[in-house]
KEVEX-326010 format. One record per residue (C-alpha): residue number from 1; x, y, z; chain; residue in three letters. Coordinates in Angstrom, 3 decimals, always signed. Each point is the difference from the previous one (the first is absolute). Last residue first. Example, Ala and Ser with C-alpha at 12.3 -4.5 7.8 and 13.67 -1.06 7.14 Angstrom:
! residues 2
seq; c1; c2; c3; mol; type
2; +13.670; -1.060; +7.140; A; Ser
1; -1.370; -3.440; +0.660; A; Ala
//
This chain:
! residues 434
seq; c1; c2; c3; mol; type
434; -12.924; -38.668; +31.439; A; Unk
433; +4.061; +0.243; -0.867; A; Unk
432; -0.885; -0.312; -4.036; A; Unk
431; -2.242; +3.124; +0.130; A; Unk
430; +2.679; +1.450; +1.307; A; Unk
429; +2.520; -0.529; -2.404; A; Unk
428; -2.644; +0.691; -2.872; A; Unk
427; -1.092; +3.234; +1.519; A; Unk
426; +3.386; +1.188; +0.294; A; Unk
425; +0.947; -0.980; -4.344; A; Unk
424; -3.499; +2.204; +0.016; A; Unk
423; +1.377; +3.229; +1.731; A; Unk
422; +3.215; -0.634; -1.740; A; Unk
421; -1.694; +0.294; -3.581; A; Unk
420; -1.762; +2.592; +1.393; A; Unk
419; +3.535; +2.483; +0.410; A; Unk
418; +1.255; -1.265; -2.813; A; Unk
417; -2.833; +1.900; -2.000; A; Unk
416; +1.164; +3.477; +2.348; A; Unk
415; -2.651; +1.863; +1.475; A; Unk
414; +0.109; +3.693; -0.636; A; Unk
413; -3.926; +0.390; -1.741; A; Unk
412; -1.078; -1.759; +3.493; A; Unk
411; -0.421; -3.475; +1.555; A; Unk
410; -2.665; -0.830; +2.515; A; Unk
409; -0.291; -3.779; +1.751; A; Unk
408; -2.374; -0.193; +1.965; A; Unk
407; +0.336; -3.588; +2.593; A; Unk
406; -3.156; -1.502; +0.334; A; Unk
405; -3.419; -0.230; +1.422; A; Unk
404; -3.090; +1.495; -1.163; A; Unk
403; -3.658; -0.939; +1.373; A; Unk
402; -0.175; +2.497; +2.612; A; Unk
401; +3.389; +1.699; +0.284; A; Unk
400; +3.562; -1.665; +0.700; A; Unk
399; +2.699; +1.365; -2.276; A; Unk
398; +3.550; -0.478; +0.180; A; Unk
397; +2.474; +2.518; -1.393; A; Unk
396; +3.172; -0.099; -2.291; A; Unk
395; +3.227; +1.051; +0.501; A; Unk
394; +2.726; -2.777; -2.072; A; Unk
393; +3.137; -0.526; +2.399; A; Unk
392; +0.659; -3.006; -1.697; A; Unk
391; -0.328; -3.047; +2.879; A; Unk
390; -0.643; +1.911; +2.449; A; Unk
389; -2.588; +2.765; -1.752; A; Unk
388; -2.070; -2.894; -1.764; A; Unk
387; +0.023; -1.998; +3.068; A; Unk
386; -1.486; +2.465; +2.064; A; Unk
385; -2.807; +0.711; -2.484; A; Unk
384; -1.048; -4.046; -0.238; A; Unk
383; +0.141; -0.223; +3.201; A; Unk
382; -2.291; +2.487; +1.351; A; Unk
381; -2.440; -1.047; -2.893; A; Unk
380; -0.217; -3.512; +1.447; A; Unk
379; +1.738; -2.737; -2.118; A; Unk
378; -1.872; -3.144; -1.203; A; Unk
377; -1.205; +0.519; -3.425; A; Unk
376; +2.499; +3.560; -1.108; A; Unk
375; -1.870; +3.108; -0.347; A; Unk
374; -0.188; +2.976; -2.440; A; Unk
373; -1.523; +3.470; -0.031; A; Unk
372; +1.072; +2.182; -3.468; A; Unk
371; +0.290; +3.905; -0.642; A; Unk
370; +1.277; +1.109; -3.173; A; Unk
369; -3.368; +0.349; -1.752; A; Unk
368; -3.260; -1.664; +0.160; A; Unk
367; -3.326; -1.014; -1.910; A; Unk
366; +0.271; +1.791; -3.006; A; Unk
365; +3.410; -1.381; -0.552; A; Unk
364; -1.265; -3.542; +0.844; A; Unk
363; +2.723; -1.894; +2.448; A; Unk
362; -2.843; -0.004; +2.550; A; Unk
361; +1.060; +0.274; +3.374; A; Unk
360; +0.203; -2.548; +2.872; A; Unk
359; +2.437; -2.219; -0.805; A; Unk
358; +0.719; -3.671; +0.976; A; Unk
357; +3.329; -1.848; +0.221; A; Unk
356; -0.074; -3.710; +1.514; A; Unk
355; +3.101; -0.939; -2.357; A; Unk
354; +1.095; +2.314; -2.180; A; Unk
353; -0.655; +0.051; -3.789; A; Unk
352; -2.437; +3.495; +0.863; A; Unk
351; +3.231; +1.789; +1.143; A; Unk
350; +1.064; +0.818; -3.373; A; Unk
349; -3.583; +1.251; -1.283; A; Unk
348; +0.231; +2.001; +3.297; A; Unk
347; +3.603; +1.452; -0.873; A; Unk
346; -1.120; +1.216; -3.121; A; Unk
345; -3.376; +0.870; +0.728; A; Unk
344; +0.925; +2.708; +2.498; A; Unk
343; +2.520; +1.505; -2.051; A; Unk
342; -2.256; +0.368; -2.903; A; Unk
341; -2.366; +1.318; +1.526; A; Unk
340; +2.141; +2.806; +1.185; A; Unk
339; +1.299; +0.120; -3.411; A; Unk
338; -3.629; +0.840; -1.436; A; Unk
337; -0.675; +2.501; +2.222; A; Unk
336; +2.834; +1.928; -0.579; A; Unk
335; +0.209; -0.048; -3.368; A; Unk
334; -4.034; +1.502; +0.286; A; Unk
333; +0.998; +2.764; +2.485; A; Unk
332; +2.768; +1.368; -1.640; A; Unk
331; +3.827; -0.180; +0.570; A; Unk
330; +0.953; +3.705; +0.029; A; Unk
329; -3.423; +0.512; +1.326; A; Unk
328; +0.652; -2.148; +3.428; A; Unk
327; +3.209; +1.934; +0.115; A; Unk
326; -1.825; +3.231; -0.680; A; Unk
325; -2.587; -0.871; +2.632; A; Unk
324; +2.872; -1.016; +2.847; A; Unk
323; +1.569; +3.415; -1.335; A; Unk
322; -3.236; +1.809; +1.225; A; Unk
321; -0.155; -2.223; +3.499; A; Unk
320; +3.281; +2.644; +0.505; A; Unk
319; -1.930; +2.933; +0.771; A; Unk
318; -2.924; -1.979; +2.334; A; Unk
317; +2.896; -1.674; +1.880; A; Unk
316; +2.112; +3.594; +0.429; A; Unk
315; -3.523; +1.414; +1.408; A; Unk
314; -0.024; -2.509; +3.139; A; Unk
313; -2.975; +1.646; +1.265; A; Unk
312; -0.954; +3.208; +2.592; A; Unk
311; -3.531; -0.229; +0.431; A; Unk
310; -2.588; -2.191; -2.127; A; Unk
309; -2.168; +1.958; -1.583; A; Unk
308; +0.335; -2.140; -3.050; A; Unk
307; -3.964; -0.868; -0.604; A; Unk
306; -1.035; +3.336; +0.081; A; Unk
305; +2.272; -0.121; -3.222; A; Unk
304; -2.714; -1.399; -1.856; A; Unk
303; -2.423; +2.828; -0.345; A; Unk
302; -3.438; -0.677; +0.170; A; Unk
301; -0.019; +1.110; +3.162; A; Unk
300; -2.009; -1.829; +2.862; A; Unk
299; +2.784; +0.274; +2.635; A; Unk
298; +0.143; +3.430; -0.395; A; Unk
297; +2.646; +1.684; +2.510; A; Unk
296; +1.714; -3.844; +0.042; A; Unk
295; -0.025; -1.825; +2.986; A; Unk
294; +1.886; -3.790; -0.590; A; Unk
293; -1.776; -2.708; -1.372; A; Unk
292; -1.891; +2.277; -2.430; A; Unk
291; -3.925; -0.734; -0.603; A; Unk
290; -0.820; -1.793; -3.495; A; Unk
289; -3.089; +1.539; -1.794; A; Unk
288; +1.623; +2.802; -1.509; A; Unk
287; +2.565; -1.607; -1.259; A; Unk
286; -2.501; -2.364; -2.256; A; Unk
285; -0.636; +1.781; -2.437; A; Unk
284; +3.649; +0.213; -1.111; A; Unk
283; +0.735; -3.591; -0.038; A; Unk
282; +2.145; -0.850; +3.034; A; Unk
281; +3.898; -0.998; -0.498; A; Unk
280; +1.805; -0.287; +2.792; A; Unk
279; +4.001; -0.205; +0.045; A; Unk
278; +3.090; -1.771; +1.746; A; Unk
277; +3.131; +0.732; +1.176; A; Unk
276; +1.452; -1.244; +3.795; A; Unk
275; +3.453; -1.661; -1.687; A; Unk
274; +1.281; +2.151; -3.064; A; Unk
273; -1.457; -1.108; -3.276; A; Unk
272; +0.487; -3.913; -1.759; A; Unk
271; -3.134; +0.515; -1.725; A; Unk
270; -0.599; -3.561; +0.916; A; Unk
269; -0.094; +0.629; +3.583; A; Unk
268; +0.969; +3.274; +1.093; A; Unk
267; -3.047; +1.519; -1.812; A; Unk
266; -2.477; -1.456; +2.294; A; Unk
265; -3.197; +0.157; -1.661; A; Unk
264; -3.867; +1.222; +0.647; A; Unk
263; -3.090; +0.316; -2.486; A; Unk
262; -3.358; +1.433; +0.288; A; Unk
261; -2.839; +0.311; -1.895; A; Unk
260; +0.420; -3.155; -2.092; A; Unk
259; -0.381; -1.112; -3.612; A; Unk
258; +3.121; -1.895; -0.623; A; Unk
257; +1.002; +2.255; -3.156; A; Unk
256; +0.236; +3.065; +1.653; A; Unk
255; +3.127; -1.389; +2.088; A; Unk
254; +2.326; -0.070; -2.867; A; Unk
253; +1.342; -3.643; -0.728; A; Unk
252; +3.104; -1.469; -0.837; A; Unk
251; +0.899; -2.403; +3.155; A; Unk
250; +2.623; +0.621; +2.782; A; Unk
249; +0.414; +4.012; -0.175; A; Unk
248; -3.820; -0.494; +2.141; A; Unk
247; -1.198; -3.613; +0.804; A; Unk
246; +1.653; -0.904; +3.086; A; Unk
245; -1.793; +3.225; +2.308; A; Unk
244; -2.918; -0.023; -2.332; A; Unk
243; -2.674; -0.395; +2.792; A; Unk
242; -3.213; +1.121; -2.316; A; Unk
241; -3.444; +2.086; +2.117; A; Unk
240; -2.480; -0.614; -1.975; A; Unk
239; -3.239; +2.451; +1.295; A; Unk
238; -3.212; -1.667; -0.894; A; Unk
237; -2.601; +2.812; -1.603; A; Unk
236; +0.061; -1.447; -3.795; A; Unk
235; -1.772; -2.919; +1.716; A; Unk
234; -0.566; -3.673; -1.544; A; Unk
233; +2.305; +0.890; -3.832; A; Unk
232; +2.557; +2.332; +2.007; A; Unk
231; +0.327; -3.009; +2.126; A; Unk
230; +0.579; -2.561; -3.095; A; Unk
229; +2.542; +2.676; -1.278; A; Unk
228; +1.826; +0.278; +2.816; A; Unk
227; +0.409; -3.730; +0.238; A; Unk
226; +1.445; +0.200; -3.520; A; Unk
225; +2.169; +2.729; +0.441; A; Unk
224; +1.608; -1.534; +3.139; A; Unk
223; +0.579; -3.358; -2.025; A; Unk
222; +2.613; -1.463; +3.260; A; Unk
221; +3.127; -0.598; -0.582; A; Unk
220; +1.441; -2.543; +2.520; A; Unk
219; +3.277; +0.460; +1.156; A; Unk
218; -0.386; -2.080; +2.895; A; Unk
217; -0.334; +1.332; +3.391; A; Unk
216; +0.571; +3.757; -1.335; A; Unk
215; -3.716; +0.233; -1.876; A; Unk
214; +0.506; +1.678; -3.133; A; Unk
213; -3.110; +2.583; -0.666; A; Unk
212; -1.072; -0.773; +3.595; A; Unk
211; -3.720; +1.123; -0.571; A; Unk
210; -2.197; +1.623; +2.466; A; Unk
209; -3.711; +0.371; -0.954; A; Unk
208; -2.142; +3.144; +2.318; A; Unk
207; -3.521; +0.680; +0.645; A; Unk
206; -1.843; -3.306; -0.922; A; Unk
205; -3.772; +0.117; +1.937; A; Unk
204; -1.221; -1.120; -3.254; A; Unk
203; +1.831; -3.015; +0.165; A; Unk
202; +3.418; -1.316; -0.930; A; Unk
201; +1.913; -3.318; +1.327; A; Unk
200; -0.880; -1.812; -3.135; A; Unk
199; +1.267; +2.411; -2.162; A; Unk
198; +3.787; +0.074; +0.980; A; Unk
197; +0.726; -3.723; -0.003; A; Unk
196; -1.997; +0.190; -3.766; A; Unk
195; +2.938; +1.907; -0.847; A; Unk
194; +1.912; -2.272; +0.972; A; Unk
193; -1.294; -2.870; -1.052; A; Unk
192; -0.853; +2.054; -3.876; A; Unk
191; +3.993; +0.879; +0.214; A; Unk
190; +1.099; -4.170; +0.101; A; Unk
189; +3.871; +0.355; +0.462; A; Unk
188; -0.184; -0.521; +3.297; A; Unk
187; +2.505; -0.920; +2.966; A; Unk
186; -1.430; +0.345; +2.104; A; Unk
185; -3.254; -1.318; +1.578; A; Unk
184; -1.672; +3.730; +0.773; A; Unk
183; -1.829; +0.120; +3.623; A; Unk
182; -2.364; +3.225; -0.139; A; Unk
181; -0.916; +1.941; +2.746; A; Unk
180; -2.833; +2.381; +0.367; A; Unk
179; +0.500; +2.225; +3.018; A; Unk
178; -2.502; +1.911; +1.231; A; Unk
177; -0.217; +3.659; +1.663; A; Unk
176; -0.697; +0.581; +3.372; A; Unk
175; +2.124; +3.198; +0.417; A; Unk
174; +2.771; -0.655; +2.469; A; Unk
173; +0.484; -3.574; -0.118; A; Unk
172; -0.731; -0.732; -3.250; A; Unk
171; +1.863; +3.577; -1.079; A; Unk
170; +3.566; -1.575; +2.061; A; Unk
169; -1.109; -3.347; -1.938; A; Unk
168; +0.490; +2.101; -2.921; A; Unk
167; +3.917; +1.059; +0.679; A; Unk
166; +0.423; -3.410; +0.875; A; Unk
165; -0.600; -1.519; -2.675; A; Unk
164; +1.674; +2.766; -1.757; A; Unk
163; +3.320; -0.328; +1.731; A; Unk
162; -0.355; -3.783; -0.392; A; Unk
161; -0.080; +0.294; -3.908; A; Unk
160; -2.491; -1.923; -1.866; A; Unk
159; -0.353; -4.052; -0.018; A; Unk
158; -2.916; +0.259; +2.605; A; Unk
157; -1.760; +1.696; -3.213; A; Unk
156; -2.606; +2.992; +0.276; A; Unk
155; -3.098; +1.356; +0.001; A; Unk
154; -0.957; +2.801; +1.525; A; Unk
153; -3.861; +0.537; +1.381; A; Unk
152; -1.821; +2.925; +1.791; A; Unk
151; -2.054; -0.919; +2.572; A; Unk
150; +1.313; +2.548; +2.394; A; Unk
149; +1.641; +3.171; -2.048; A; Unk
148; +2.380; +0.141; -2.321; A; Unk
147; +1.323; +4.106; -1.094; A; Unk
146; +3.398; -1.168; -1.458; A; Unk
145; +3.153; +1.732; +1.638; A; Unk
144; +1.089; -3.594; +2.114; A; Unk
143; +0.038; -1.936; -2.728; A; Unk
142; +1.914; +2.523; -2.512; A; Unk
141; +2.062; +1.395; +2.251; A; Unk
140; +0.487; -4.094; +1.021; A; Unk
139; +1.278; -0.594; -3.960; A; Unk
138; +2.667; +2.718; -0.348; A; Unk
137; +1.258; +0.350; +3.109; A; Unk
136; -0.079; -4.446; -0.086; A; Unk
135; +1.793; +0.440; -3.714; A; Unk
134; +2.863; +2.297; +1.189; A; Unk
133; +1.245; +3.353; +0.929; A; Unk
132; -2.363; +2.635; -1.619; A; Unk
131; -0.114; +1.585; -3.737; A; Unk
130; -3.207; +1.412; -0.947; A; Unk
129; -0.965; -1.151; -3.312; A; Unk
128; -3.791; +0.822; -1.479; A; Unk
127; +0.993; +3.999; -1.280; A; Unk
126; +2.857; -1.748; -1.621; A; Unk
125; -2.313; -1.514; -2.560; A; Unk
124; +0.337; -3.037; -0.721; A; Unk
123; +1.806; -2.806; -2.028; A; Unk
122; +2.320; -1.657; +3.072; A; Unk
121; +3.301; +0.831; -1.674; A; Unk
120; -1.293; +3.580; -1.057; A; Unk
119; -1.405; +0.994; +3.100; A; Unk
118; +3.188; -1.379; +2.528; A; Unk
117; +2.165; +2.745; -2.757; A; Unk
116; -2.761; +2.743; +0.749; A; Unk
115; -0.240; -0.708; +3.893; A; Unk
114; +3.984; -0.030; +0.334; A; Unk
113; +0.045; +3.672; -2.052; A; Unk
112; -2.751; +0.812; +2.436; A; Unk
111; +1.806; -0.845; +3.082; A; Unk
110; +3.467; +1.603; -1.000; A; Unk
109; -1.775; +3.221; +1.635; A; Unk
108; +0.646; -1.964; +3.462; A; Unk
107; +3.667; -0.156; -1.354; A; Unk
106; +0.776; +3.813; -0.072; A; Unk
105; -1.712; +2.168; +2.033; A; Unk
104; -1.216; -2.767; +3.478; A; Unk
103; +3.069; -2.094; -0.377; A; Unk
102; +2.791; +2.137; -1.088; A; Unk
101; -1.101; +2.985; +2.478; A; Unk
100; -0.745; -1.907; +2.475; A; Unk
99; +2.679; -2.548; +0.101; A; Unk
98; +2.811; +2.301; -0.878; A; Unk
97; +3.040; -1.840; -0.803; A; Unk
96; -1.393; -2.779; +1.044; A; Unk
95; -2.598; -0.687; -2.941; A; Unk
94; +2.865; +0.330; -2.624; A; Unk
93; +1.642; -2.478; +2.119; A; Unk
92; -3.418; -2.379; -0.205; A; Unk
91; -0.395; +0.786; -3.836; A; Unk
90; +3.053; -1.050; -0.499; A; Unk
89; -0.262; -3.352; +1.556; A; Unk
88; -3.100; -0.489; -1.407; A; Unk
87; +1.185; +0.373; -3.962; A; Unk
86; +2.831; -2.291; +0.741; A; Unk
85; -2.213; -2.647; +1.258; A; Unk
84; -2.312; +0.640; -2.973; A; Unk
83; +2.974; -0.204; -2.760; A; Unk
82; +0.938; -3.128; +1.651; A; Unk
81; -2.560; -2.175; -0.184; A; Unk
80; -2.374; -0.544; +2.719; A; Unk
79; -0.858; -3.288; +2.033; A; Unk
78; -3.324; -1.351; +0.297; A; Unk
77; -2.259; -0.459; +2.823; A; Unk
76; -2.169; -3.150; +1.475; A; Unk
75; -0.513; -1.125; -3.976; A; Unk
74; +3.778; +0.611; -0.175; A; Unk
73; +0.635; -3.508; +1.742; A; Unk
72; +2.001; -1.801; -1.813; A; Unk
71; +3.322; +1.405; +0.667; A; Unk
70; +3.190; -1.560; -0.231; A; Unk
69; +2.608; +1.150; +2.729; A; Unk
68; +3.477; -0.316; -0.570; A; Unk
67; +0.074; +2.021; -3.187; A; Unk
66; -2.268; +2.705; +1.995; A; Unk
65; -1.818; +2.004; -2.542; A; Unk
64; +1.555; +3.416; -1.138; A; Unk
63; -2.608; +0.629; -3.013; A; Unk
62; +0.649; +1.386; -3.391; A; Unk
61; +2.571; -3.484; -1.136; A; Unk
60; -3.312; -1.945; -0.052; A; Unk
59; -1.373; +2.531; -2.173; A; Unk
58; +2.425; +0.090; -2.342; A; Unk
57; +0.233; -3.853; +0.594; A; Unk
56; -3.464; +0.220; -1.543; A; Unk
55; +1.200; +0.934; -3.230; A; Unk
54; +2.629; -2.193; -0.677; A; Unk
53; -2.308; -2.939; +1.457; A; Unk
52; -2.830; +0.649; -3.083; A; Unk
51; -2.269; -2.765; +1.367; A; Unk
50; -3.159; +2.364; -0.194; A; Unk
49; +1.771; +2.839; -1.771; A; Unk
48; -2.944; +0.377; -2.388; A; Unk
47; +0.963; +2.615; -2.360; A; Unk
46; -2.493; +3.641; +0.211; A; Unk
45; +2.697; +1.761; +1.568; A; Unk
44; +2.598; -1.180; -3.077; A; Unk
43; +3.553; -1.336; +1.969; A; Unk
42; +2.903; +1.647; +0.239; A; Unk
41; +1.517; -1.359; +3.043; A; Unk
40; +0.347; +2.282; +3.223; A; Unk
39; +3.062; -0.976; +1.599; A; Unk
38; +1.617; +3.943; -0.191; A; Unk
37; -2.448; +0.790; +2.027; A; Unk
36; +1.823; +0.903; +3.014; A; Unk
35; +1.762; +3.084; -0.967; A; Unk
34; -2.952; +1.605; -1.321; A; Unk
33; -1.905; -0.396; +3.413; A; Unk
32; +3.109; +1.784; +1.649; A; Unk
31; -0.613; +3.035; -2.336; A; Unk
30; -3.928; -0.308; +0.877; A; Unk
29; -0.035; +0.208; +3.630; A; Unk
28; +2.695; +3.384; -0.281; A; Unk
27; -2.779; +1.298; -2.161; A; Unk
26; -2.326; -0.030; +2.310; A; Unk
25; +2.119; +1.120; +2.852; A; Unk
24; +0.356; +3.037; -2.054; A; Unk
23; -3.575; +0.074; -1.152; A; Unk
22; -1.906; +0.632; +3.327; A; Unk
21; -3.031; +1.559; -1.146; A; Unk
20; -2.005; -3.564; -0.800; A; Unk
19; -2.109; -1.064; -2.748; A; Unk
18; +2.371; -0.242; -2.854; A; Unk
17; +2.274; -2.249; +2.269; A; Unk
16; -2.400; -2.708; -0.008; A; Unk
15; +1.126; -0.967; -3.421; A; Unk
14; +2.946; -1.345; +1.478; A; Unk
13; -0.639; -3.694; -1.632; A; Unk
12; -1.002; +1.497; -3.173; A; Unk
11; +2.345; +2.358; -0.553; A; Unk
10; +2.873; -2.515; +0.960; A; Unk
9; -1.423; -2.057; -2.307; A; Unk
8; +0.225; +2.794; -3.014; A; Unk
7; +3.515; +1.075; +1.506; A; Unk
6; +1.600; -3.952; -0.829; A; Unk
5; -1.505; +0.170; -2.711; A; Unk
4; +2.155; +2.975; -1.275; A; Unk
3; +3.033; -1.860; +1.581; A; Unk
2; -0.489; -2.902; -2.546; A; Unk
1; -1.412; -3.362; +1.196; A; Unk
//
């Protein structure tokens, strides 16, 4: 790649810097960027780069992940690259060379440019994104702001978040409502099940539909826009409230399309943003209807950004989530989804030829992604985890929740084909020591 394409990605992956004041520092980010993409192969945007290794070890090579340590587990929270770290770190000793003034006249005006860029990736308008801390901010503003009263019905899956379990048993409790719970049998690729899963727990005294977009257990993709679509069809009225805390930056989608009147994501999972980022998105006539979670001078403003009174923030993690976007860009949304999927069936269609292995996710790209829950006949969950990380030091996580037991097993954009092949030459040993 010539040095004049070198500039154009650099453009794109500092394009932040247009919406900011503080150019110098800017500028500073984006002369070390240039001296680190050197890697980049010159490859078509529009070529599939599926199994294209030369290009993904670009991306491997963008992240400082542990070569002791190999991680698995970036469903819990993922890692960032480089550029991003870089980006927070001087945004934090800009910050403390004058907190206030920095802070409060400088970055907290960096908000909008943030709001725009977080707009564009998800498809709407920025006047629906307020930018928050994480997926159960963005999610529980929602449950706890929506005007329910006794009687009222939400349905829901025990295979959702706990946070948001929890966060409506807290309205139970308090408020009388009811709980509808569904029990899916994952995993699924059958969308008229589940969306008939959805439909039988409805009546006319329906207020409110959660959906887990990607439910964290498993990795299973659930047909959001197709369940919203069935309860737009029985009551135009029913608030759907979508948990896309796995699903956004990890599959090509704009939020629009799944129907819903609210949305909330973590953006330090798959976005691979600072730690404690994440975003709400409410469709516009709805702000008005959702109280604040934290006092705001008009809690029933239309205006989005009642959402973000928040007090003094980390404003150096907001500024630099806006290279995590342009790194996300720089690969795009749809190559990235399809080598995540990739990844996770090609060390699962390995693994299948071992002895007593079972998975719990659909290897179906419209039914799952990079995550993947496995077990091994005859070893307890505990086990099966601590054995993986003795034996090769592979990170992973068990899971134990209603009807899904296993060990997760979450790979990201970074991780390393030689890296799986050792996850399942472990498996095999230890499946041969049961």
């Amino acid at each position: 790649m010539d040095r004049n394409s070198r500039r154009d990605f650099v453009k794109i992956l500092g394009g932040v810097a247009g919406v900011l004041s503080i150019s110098p520092s800017i500028e500073t980010v984006a002369k070390e960027l240039d001296k680190k993409l050197y890697h980049i192969p010159q490859i078509p945007f529009d070529e599939d780069v599926t199994k294209n290794e030369d290009y993904w070890v670009w991306v491997q090579q963008s992240y400082t992940i542990s070569p002791n340590v190999i991680n698995f587990n970036n469903g819990g929270v993922s890692p960032q690259p480089v550029i991003v770290q870089d980006a927070l770190d001087r945004y934090n000793r800009l910050s403390n060379e004058a907190p206030s003034y920095y802070m409060w006249r400088t970055l907290d005006e960096g908000r909008e440019g943030l709001r725009l860029k977080l707009a564009d990736l998800a498809g709407t308008s920025p006047e629906e994104i307020a930018i928050n801390r994480n997926a159960t901010e963005a999610l529980e503003t929602v449950i706890f702001g929506l005007n329910l009263k006794k009687g009222d019905e939400v349905v829901l899956t025990k295979q959702d978040y706990p946070n948001m379990i929890h966060a409506w048993r807290q309205r139970e409790k308090r408020d009388g409502i009811v709980l509808k719970w569904i029990n899916l049998d994952l995993p699924s690729e059958d969308i008229e099940y589940l969306v008939r899963k959805y439909e039988e727990q409805m009546t006319d005294k329906t207020k409110v539909v959660m959906i887990t977009h990607l439910i964290n257990w498993c990795g299973q993709l659930l047909p959001a826009k197709q369940i919203s679509q069935m309860i737009r069809r029985k009551n135009k009225n029913i608030y759907i409230l979508i948990d896309g805390a796995h699903s956004f930056a990890h599959f090509d989608f704009k939020i629009p399309d799944l129907e819903g009147d609210f949305f909330g994501t973590s953006l330090h999972k798959w976005l691979s943003a600072p730690f404690g980022t994440g975003m709400m998105y409410i469709k516009k006539e709805r702000i008005s209807e959702i109280w604040t979670m934290f006092a705001s001078d008009n809690p029933q403003s239309s205006d989005i950004r009642k959402f973000e009174v928040l007090g003094t923030r980390s404003f150096p993690t907001e500024m630099a989530t806006g290279y995590a976007v342009n790194f996300h860009n720089a690969i795009g949304s749809l190559r990235k989804q399809k080598r995540l999927h990739y990844l996770k069936n090609y060390w699962v269609e390995k693994a299948m030829n071992i002895k007593g292995f079972s998975v719990q996710t659909s290897l179906h790209l419209d039914f799952s992604g990079a995550i993947a829950t496995f077990a091994l006949k005859g070893m307890t969950v505990a086990d099966l985890s601590s054995a993986l990380f003795k034996k090769a030091r592979i990170h992973t996580t068990g899971i134990n929740w209603e009807n899904i037991n296993g060990v997760r097993v979450t790979p990201h954009v970074y991780t390393q084909l030689k890296d799986l092949d050792r996850l399942v030459d472990t498996i095999y040993h230890i499946s041969k020591e049961i």
